[in-house]
N, C-alpha and C positions, 0 to 999 in steps of 0.2 A: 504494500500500500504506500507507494511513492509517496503523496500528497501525506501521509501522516509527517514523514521522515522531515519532509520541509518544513512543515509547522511548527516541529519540534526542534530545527536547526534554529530557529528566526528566532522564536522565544526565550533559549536557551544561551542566546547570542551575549556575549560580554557587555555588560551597559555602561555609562556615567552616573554617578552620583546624581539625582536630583536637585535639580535650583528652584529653591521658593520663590526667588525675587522674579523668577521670570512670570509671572502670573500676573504683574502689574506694569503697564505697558501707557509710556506717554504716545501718543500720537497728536497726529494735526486737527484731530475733531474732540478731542479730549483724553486723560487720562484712563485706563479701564483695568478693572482688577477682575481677572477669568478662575477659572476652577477645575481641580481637578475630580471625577465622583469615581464611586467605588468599583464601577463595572467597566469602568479603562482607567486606571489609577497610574496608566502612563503615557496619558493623556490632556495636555493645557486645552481646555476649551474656552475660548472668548466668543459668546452671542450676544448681537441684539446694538454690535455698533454702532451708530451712523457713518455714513460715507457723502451724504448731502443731506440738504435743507429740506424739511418738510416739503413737500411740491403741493400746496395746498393755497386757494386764493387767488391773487394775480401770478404765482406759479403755477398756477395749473395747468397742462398742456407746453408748458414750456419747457426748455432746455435744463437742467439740472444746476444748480448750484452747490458748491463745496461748501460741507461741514464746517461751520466755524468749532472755533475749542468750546467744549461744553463743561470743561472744569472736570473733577474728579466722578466718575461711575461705576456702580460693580455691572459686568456683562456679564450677567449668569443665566439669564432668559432669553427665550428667542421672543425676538417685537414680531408685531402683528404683520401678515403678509399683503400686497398688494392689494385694492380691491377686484376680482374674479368676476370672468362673465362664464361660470360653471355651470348654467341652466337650470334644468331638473334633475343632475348628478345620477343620471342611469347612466349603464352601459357598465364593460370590463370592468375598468380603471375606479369606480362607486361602487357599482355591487357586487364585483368578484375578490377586488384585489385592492382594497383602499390603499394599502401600504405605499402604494405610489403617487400616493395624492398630496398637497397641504392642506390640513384643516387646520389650520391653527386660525385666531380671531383676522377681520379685513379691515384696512384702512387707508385711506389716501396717506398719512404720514409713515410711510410703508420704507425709508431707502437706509436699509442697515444689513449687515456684513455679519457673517458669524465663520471663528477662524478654530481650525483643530489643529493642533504643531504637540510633534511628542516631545514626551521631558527627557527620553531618553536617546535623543538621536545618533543616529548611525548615518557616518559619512564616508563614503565609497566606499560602500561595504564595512566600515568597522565603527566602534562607538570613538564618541568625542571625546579629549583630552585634553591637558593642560598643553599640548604642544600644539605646533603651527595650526594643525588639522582644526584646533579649537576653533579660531577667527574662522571658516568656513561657516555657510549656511547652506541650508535645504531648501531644493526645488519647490514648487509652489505650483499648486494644480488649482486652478478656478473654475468652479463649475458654474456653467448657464445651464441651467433648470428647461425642458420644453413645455410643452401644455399648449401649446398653437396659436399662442398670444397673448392667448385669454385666461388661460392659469397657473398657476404655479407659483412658485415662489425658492427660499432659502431652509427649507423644512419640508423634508417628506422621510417618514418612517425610514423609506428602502435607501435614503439618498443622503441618510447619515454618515458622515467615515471615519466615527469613532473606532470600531475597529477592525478596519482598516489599519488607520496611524498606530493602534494600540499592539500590533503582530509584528509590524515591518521598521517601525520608527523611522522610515526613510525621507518622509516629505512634509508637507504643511498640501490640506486641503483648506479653500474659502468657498463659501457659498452664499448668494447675495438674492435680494430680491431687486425686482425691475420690473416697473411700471405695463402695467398691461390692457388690454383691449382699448378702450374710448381713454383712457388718462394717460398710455403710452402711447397709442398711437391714432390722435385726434384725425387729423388728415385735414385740420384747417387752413385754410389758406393765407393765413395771416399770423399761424403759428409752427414751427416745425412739427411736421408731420409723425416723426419719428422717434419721441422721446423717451421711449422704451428703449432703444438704443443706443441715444446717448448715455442715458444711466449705465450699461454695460462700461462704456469708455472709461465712465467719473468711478467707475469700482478700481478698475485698472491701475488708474492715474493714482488714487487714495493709496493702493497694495505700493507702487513706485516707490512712494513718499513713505509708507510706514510701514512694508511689511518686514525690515528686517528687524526692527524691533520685536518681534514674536519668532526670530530664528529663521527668516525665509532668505533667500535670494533673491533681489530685484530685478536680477540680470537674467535671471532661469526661472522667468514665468510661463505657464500654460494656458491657454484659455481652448480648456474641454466643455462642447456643448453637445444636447442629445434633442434631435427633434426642432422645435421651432428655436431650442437653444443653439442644435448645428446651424440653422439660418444663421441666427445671431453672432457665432463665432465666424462662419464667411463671412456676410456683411461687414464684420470688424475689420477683416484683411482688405477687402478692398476700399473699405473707407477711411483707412489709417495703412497708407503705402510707404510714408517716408518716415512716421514715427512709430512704431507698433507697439512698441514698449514688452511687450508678450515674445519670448522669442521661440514659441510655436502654437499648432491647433491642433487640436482632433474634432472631429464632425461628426458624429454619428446619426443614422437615418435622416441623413438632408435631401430635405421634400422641395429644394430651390426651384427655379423656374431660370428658365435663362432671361427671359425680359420682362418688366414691372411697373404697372402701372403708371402714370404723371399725375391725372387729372381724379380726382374723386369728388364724390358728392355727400360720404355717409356724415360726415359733422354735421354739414347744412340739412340732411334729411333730416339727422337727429335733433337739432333743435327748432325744427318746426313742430316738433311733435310735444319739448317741454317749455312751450311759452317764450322763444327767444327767436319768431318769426317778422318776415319784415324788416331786417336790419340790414345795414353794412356790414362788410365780412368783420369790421373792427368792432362794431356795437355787440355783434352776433356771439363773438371771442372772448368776449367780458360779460354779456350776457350769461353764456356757458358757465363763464367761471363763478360766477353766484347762484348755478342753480345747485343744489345738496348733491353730495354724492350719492348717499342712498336712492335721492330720487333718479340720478342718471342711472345708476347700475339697476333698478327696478324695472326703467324704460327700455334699455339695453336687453334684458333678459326676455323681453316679449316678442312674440316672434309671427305676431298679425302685424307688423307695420303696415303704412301705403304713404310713399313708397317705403319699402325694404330698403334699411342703408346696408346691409349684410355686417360682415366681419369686419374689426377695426383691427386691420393689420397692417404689418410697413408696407410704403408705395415709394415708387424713388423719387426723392427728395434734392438727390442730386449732392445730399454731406454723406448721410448713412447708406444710403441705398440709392442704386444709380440704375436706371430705363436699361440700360444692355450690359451687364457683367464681362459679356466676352470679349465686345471692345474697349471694356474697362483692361481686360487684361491683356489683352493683344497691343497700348498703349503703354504695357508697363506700370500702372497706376494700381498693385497690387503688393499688396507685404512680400517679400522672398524670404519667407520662414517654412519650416516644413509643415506637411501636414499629415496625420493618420484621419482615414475617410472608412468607412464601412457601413451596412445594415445587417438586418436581421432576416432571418429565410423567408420567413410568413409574418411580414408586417401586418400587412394588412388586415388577419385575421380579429385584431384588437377593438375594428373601429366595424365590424359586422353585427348586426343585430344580435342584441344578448339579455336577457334575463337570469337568473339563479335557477330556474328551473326547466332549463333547458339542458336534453341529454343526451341530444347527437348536433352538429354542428348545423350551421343555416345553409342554405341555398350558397354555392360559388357564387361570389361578386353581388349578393344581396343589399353592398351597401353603395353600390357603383363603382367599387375599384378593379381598375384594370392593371394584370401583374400587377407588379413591388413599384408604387410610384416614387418611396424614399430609393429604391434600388436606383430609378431613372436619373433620380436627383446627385447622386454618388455618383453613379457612372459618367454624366453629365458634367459632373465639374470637374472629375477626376482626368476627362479627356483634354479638356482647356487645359488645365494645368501642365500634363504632359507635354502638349503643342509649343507651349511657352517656358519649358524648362522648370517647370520647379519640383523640388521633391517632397515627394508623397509616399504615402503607403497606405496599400488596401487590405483589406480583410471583411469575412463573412462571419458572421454568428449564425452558428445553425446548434444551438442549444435547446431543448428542450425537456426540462427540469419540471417535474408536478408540482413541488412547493413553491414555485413562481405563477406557473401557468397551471393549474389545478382543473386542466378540461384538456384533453389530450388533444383534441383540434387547434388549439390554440397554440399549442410548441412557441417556437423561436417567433413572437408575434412582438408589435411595437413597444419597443421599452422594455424587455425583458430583460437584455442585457443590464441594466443597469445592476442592479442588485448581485451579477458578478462583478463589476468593477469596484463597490462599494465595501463591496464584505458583508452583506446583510445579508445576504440568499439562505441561510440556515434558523434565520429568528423567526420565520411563519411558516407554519402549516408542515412540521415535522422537517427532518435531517434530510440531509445533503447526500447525496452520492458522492464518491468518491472521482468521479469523472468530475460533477460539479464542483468540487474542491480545487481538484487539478486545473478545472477552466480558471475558475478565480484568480489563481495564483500565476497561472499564464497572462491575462487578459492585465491586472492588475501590474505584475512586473516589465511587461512591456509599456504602460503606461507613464510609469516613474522613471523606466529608462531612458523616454524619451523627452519627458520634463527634463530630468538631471544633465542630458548631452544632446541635444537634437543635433547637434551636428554629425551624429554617425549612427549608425544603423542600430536601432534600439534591440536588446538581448530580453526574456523571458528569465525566470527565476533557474531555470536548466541550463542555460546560460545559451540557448538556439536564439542566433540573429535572424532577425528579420530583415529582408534586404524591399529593397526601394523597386515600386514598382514601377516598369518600362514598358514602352511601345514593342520591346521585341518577348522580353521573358512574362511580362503581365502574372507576376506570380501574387499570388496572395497567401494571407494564412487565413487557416478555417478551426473557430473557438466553436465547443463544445459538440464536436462529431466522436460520436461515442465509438468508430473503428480506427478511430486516432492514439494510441495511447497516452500519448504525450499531451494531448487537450489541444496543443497546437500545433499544425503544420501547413506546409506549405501545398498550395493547387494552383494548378494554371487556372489563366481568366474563364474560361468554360465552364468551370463548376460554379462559379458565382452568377456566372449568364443564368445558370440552370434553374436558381429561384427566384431570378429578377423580370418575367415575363417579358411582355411586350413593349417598350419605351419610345 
């Protein structure tokens, strides 16, 4: 049982002495004193930062602004999440498998940070010392949260990485909330469009300025997103070419499109509908901003409009999000950092008509999905990039685990991955397989290898490199194929074709 022997290597591993003092951290939004609890006790957690100003008021729909210093705070709670255009919270994701959701309370004064960094870290492979090795810090993975715009947040059960950090001590995870549906992404024309996006940036910018105060690297950031978070972390590259600050990405199941909207109408539909009709686009935009939140998310939630303003997601804006991506990068106007890109076999299956008591699967394509549309979206971008020299690496997740996905139609479906990358995959709905363990530990240590060096080809806890996918080898690895022993290996592009349909 391979994956035991490595658990118990990691564990067993030589540590540093503990620092109390590290638990109380000045930064540029204030001082914060974090915590360590009994169930990763080698574990600093700091929640419930700020990273900007309330966006509430004449900020509302606007650009983000920085945190001023808010004087001394303990961060030992997580603050309330965005507010959510979640609906009537059926389907998978509500009634099979909340674990991937945030419930925590909703609020417009939503823009805070929460940071996990071990007490005991280990640097390049060994623990920390009084010698040179000491001044070193640890890589730094930032997770953009998906949810399709409209949910999500810096808190979800599966998307904890307490232990994670508490097995491996190798890195520092952050996890932030960012404005979402109608409050990030208005689409007025008198206000950027995009502000759920900019808040990604102002998290970034905040980690620059203070995340080595909690033991991280500013130089060896990540910015990992899954879903509408992969958008977000593309977006970030081609909207931030000559400064990225991040020196790389991973994308997982990116649903991107290659060209995006200019012109919208859903702000202006939507405020003909709460009393703020008849205006100038600037009466209209201040209007907006004095109607309650409650009452916009109420409006939003209803789904008899006339007209329908539909979904309030990014459109190009021309800062964040640009009308044609591919001649954004065929101009050069793209980050040259690396990127790891991937989906999952049966995305799609996630977002197919479901109830709890349902006991064979629905109708193919009952919900209008044609093949793996994240697959298109991967493939998609992963070609541009080629075209234009930059380095990537792909990979397939064809995992399917019962304690994640507890309906065997459903396998390797949207977002399943995560709770391998996190370390959670064992705390619901009964133990782990031993392949699953081995996925984790795979899936995971190429992760941190390629935060800690993107400059070379990221290695697995087996020490098996992954090498860089090309126009001639198209090789990928493939997590959680149970004729793999190793959890990870390598397949030419054809077997990733194999579950990504038609494109």
């Amino acid at each position: 049982m391979k994956f035991l022997v490595v658990a118990a290597s990691l564990l067993l591993a030589p540590t540093a002495a503990a620092n109390e003092d590290l638990l109380t951290v000045k930064t540029t939004s204030g001082t914060y004193t974090g915590f360590v609890n009994s169930t990763t006790p080698d574990v600093n957690q700091w929640l419930g930062i700020p990273f900007g100003q309330p966006p509430v008021g004449s900020l509302r729909f606007m650009p983000p602004l920085k945190a001023p210093d808010y004087g001394k705070a303990d961060a030992k709670s997580y603050k309330p999440i965005c507010i959510q255009d979640s609906g009537n919270r059926t389907g998978v994701f509500w009634e099979l498998v909340p674990e991937f959701q945030n419930t925590d309370p909703q609020s417009e004064d939503c823009l805070y940070l929460n940071i996990w960094a071990p007490r005991k870290p280990m640097i390049d492979g060994g623990p920390k010392s009084n010698s040179h090795a000491e001044k070193k810090k640890l890589p730094v993975i930032i997770w953009v949260c998906g949810g399709s715009f409209k949910e999500g947040g810096g808190h979800a059960n599966y998307q904890v990485p307490d232990q994670w950090i508490q097995r491996t001590q190798t890195h520092i995870v952050v996890a932030f909330n960012y404005r979402l549906g109608l409050f990030g992404f208005p689409g007025s024309p008198v206000a950027n469009k995009n502000v759920g996006l900019m808040d990604v940036r102002l998290v970034v910018e905040w980690l620059a300025d203070n995340i080595e105060g909690f033991g991280g690297d500013p130089h060896r950031m990540t910015l990992y997103g899954q879903s509408a978070g992969a958008w977000a972390t593309l977006f970030y590259g081609y909207a931030n070419p000559e400064k990225p600050i991040v020196s790389s990405l991973i994308a997982s199941s990116v649903g991107t499109s290659e060209t995006y909207p200019t012109n919208v109408t859903r702000f202006h539909n939507l405020a003909q509908i709460v009393g703020c009709a008849n205006l100038t686009d600037i009466q209209e935009l201040a209007c907006m901003q004095n109607v309650t939140a409650a009452y916009l998310q109420a409006k939003m939630l209803v789904s008899n409009w006339n007209p329908d303003p539909g979904p309030m997601q990014p459109v190009a804006d021309g800062i964040t999000v640009f009308a044609n991506m591919t001649d954004r990068l065929a101009s050069g106007q793209v980050a040259k950092i690396p990127l790891i890109t991937g989906y999952n076999f049966n995305e799609p299956a996630a977002f197919q008509p479901f109830n709890l008591s349902m006991t064979s699967p629905p109708p193919a394509d009952s919900a209008g999905f044609v093949g793996n549309p994240f697959a298109c979206g991967v493939k998609r971008e992963i070609s541009v990039r080629l075209k234009y020299g930059l380095t990537t690496y792909r990979y397939l997740y064809a995992g399917n685990f019962t304690n994640i996905t507890p309906r065997y139609w459903l396998g390797g479906m949207h977002s399943s991955d995560i709770p391998l990358i996190f370390g959670t995959h064992y705390e619901y709905r009964g133990n782990s397989t031993e392949l699953e363990w081995e996925t984790s530990f795979a899936m995971e240590s190429y992760w941190v290898s390629f935060a800690t060096n993107p400059s070379i080809d990221p290695r697995n806890y087996l020490g098996q490199s992954w090498p860089k996918y090309t126009t001639t080898a198209k090789e990928i690895v493939i997590f959680g194929n149970a004729s793999l022993p190793s959890a990870s290996s390598l397949a030419p592009d054809t077997i990733s074709d194999y579950y990504s349909g038609p494109c």
